[in-house]
C-alpha positions as CSV (number, residue, x, y, z in Angstrom):
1,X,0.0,0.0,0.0
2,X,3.2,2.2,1.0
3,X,4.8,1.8,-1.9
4,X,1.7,2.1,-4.6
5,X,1.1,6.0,-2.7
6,X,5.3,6.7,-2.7
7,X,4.5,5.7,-6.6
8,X,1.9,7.9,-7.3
9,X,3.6,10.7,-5.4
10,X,6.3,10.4,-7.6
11,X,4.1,10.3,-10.7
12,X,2.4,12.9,-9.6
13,X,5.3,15.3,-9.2
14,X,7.1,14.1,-12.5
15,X,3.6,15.3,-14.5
16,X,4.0,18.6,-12.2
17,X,7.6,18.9,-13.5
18,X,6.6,18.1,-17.0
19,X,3.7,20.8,-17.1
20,X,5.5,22.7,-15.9
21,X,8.7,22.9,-18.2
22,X,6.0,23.0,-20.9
23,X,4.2,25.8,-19.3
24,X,6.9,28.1,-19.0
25,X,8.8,27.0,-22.5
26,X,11.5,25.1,-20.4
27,X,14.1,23.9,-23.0
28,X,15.1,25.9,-26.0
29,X,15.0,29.6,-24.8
30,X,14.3,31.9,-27.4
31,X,17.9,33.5,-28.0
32,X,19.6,36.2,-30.4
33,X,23.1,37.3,-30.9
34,X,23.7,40.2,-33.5
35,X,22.7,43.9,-34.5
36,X,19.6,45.1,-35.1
37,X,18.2,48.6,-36.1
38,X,15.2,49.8,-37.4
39,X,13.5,53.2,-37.7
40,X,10.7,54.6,-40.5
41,X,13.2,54.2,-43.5
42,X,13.9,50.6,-42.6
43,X,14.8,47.1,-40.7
44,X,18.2,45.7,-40.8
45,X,19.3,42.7,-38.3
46,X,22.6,40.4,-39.1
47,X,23.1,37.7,-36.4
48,X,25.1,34.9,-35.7
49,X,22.1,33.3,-34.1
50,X,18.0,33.8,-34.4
51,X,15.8,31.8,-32.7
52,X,12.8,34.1,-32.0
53,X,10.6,36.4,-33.1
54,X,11.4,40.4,-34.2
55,X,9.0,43.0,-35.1
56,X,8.9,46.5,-36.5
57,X,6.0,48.9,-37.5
58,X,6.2,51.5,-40.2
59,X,3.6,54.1,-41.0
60,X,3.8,53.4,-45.2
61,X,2.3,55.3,-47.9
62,X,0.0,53.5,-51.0
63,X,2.8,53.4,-53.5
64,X,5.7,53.1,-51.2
65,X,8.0,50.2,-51.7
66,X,9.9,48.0,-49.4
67,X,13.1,46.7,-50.6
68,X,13.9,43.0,-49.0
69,X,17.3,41.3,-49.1
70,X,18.0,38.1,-47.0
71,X,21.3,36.3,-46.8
72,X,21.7,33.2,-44.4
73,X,24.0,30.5,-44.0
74,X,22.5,28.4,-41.7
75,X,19.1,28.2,-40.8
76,X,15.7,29.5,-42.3
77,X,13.3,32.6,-41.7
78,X,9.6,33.0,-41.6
79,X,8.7,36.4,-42.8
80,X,5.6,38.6,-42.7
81,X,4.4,42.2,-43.8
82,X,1.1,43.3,-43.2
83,X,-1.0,46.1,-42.2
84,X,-1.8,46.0,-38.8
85,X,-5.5,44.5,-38.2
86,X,-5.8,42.8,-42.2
87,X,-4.5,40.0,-44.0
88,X,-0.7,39.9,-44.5
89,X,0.4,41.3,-47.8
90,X,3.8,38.9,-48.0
91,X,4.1,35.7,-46.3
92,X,7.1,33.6,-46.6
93,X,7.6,30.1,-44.6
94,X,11.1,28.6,-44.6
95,X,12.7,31.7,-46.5
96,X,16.4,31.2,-47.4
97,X,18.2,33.9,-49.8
98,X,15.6,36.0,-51.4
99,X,16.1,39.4,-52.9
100,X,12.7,41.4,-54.0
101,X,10.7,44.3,-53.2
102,X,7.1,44.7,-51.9
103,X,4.7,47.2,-53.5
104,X,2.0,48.8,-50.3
105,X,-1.4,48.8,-51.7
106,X,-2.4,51.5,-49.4
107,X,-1.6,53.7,-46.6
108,X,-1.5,52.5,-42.9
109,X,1.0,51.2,-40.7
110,X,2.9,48.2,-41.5
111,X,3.9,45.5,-39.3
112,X,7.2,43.5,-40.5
113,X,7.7,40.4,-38.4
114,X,10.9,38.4,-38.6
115,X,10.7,34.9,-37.0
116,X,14.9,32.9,-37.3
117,X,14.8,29.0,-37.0
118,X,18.6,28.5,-35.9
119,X,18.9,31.2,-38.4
120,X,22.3,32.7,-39.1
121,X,23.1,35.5,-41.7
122,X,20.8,38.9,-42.1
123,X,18.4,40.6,-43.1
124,X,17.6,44.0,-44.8
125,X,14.1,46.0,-45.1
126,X,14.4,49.7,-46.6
127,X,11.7,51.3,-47.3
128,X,11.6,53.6,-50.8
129,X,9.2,56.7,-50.4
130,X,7.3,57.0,-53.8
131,X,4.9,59.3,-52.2
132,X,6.2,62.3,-50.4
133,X,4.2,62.7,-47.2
134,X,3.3,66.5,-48.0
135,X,1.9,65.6,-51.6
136,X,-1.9,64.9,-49.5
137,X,-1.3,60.9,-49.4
138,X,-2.4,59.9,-45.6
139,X,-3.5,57.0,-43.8
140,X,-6.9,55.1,-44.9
């Protein structure tokens, strides 16, 4: 009798241990080692490791342009540009290299979200105004 309670005791506190660790993403902490800027004209990030998730909003223009040029050596990338609130205008699962440029359909505020899978290499988002901000184009 003992020894079938001591058993489920230990059970008990191995399933505590295991929720636990799964609860608060024991195991593979999300890491990154490298530079990363970003401001309205851009997003730039080169790392040696990306395991995570980086984000950056940009008020765009309709007509505006964003240039995007990834290099990795090891690794791959999830990437997504949307406006904030609607369906993604660019999604990309497993990206590798990849040069090319995304056309904004209209004005609003852009979310560009970078997700690294044991990534290594970089990344670079610049934005090129075709609109200038005083020529009456606003958000819609």
């Amino acid at each position: 009798m003992k020894r079938r309670i001591a058993q489920g005791i230990i059970g008990m506190v191995l399933v505590l241990l295991a929720a636990g660790c799964f609860l608060t993403g024991c195991g593979q902490p999300s890491s990154f080692e490298g530079s990363r800027t970003s401001n309205q004209d851009g997003f730039w990030m080169e790392y040696a490791i990306l395991d995570r998730t980086e984000t950056a909003d940009f008020s765009l223009y309709e007509g505006d342009r964003l240039q995007v040029s990834m290099l990795h050596s090891a690794g791959d990338v999830d990437l997504t540009v949307g406006k904030v609130g609607e369906e993604p205008i660019y999604t990309g699962t497993a990206q590798t290299d990849a040069d090319f440029d995304l056309i904004i359909p209209k004005a609003g505020t852009y979310r560009v979200s970078v997700t690294g899978h044991r990534a290594k290499g970089r990344i670079f988002i610049t934005r090129v105004r075709t609109v200038k901000p005083d020529e009456g184009a606003g958000e819609g």
